[in-house]
C-alpha positions as CSV (number, residue, x, y, z in Angstrom):
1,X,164.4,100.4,137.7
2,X,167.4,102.6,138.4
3,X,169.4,103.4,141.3
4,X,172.6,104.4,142.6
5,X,175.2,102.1,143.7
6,X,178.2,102.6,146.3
7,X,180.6,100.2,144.6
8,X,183.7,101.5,142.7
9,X,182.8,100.8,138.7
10,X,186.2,102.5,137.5
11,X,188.0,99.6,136.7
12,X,185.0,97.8,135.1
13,X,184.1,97.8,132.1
14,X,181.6,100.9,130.5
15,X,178.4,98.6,131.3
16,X,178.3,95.7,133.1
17,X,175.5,92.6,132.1
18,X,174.6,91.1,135.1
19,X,172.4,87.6,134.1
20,X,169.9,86.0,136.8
21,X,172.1,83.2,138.4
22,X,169.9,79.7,137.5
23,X,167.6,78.3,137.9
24,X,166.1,81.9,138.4
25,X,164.9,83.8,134.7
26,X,164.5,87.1,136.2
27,X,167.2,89.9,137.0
28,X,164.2,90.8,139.1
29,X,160.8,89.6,140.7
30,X,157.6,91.1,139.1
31,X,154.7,89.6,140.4
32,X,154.6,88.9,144.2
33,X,151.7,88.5,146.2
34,X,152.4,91.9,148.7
35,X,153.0,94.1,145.8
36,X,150.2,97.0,145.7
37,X,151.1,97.6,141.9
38,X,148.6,95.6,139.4
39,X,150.6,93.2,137.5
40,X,150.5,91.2,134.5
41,X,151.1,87.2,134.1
42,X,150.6,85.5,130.4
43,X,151.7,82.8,128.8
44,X,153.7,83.0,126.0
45,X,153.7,81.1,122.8
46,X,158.0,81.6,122.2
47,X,158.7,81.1,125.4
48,X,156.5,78.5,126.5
49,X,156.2,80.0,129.9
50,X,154.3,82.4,131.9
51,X,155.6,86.1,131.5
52,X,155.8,88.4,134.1
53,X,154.6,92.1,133.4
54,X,155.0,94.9,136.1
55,X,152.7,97.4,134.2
56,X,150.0,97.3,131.1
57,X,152.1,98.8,128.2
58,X,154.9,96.3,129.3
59,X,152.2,93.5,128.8
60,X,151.1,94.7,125.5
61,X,154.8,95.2,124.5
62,X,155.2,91.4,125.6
63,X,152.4,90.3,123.6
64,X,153.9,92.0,120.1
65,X,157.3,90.7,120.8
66,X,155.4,87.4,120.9
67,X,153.8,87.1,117.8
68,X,156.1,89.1,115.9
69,X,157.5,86.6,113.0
70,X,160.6,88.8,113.1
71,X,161.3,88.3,117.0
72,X,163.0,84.9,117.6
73,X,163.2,85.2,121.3
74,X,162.7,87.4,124.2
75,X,162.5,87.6,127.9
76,X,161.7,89.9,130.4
77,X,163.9,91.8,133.1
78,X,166.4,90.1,131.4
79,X,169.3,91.4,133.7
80,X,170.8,94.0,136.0
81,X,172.7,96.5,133.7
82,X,175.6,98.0,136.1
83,X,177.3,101.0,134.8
84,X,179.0,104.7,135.3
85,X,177.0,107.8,134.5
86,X,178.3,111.6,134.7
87,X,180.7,110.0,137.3
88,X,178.0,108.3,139.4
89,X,178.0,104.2,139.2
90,X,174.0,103.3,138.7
91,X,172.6,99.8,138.1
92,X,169.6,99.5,135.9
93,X,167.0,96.5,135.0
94,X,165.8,96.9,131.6
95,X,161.9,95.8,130.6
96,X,163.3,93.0,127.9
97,X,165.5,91.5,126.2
98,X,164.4,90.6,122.5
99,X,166.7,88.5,119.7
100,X,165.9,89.2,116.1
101,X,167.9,88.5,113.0
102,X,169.7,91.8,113.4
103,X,171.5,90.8,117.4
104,X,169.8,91.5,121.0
105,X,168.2,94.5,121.8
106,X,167.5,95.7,125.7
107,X,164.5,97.6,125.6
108,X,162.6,99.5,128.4
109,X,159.1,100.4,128.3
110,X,157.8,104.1,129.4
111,X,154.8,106.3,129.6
112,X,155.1,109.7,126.8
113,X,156.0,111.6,130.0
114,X,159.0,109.3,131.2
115,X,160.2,109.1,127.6
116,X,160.5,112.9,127.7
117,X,162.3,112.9,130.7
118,X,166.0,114.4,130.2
119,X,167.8,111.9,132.6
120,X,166.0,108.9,130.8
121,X,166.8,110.0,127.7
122,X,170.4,110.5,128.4
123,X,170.6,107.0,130.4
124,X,169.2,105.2,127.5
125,X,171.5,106.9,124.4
126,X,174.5,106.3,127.0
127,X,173.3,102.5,127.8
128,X,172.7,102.5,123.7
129,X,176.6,103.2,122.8
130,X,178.4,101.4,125.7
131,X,175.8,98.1,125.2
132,X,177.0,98.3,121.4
133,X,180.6,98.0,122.1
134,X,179.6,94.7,123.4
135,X,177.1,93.7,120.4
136,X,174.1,94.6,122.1
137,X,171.4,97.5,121.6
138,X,169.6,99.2,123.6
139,X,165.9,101.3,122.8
140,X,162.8,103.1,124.3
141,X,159.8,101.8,123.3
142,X,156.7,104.3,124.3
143,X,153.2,103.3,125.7
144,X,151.5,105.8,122.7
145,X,153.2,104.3,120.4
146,X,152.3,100.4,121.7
147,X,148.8,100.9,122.4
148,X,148.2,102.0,118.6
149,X,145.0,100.0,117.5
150,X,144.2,97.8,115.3
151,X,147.5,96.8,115.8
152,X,147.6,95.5,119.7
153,X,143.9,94.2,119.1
154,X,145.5,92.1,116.2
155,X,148.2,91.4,118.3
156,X,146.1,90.0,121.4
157,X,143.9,87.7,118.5
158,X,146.6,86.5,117.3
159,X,148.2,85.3,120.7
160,X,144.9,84.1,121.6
161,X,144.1,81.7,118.6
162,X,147.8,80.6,117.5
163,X,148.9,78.9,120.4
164,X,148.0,75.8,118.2
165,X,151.0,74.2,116.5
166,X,150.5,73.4,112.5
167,X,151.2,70.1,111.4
168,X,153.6,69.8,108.1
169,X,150.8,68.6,106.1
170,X,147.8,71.2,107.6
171,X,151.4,73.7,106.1
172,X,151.1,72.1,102.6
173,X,147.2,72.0,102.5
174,X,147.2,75.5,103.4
175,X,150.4,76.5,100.8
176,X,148.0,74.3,98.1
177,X,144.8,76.1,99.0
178,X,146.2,79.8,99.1
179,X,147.3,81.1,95.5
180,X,150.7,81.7,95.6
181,X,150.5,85.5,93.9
182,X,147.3,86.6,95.2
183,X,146.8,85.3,98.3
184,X,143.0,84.8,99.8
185,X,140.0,86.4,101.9
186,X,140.1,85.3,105.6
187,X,136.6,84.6,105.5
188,X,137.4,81.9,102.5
189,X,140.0,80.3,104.0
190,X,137.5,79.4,107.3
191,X,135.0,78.0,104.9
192,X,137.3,76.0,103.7
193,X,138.4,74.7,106.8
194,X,135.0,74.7,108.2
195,X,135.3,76.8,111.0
196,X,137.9,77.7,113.7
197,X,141.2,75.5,112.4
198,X,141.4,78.2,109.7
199,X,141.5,81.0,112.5
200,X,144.2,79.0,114.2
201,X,146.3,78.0,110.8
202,X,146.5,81.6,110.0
203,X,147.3,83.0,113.3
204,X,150.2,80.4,114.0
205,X,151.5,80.3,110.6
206,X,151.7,84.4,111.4
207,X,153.6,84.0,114.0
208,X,156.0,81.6,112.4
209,X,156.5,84.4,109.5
210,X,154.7,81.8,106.9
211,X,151.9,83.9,105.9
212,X,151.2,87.6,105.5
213,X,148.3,89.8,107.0
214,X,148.5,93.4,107.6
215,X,148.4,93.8,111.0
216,X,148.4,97.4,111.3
217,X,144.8,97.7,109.9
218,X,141.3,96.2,110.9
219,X,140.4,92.8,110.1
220,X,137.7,91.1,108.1
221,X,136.6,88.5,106.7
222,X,137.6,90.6,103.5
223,X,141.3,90.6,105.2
224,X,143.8,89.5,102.6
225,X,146.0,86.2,103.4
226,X,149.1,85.7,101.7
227,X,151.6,82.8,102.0
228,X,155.4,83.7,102.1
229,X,157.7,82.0,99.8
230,X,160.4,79.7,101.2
């Protein structure tokens, strides 16, 4: 979302974070009962509440921030974004806020066509080196390029089965079963567990960044599993 505002931003600072004033988590409702849009409520495994999703693509962007092993945290409309623009003060609400190792990233969500929009790429390198001057960054993530399969279809799997937290000693069974250079087939790690607690091991310990599977190709039970070392 972006708009004009009539307030006077000159004496502000280049880009002003405003944060949802508690106990509220949203700059912004999503999902209301009288909207005519279709949206999108799931619940997430980081968060460990539901997430609210105004379109598709932000839904399946959701979903691979969640089970990204690199992605500590993330949350969505994360804040009102108030700022001065070719001499025009604007106010923005970004699609998500995601922590990683590297710092906080805002990122907002759009179709190819949006992307190619000049306005929104202008708003988003300008938001990009005003946000960084307070430590944050800021990036356009396009619906093409989050709907690639097998990726999302990995991505939806694993938020399905690794809800499951994995005890410290399931972690050293499975550290003890898996050899530690070559890693093993999917399909022999369920025999070995005897069914669906090997689907859920993997998919959790995934998530947690414990073990290794390729996500951006198809799965099988001929997928390799590899544990990370420590």
């Amino acid at each position: 979302m972006d708009s004009f505002v009539s307030e006077d931003l000159a004496s502000e600072p280049l880009c002003r974070i405003e944060w949802p004033e508690q106990p509220a988590l949203r700059a912004r409702k999503v999902v209301r009962r009288s909207n005519p849009n279709v949206t999108y409520k799931y619940p997430s495994i980081k968060l460990r509440r539901p997430v609210h999703c105004e379109s598709k693509p932000e839904y399946f962007s959701a979903i691979l921030h969640d089970v990204a092993p690199r992605v500590f945290t993330f949350g969505e409309q994360p804040a009102t974004l108030r700022f001065r623009m070719n001499g025009q003060s604007r106010m923005h609400v970004p699609d998500l806020l995601v922590e990683t190792a590297q710092g906080f990233v805002f990122k907002e969500v759009k179709s190819m066509a949006d992307a190619n929009d000049p306005f929104i790429r202008e708003r988003t390198d300008y938001l990009a080196s005003v946000l960084a001057l307070q430590g944050y960054g800021c990036e356009l993530l396009v619906e093409d390029e989050i709907n690639l399969e097998p990726r999302i279809s990995n991505a939806m799997y694993l938020q399905k089965y690794g809800r499951i937290p994995v005890t410290f000693i399931e972690e050293e069974r499975f550290r003890r079963l898996i050899p530690t250079d070559d890693g093993m087939p999917w399909g022999e790690i369920i025999k070995a567990y005897g069914g669906v607690r090997g689907i859920t091991n993997v998919c959790r310990l995934y998530i947690e960044g414990k073990v290794h599977i390729d996500i951006h190709n198809a799965w099988d039970s001929q997928t390799l599993i590899t544990m990370k070392t420590r």
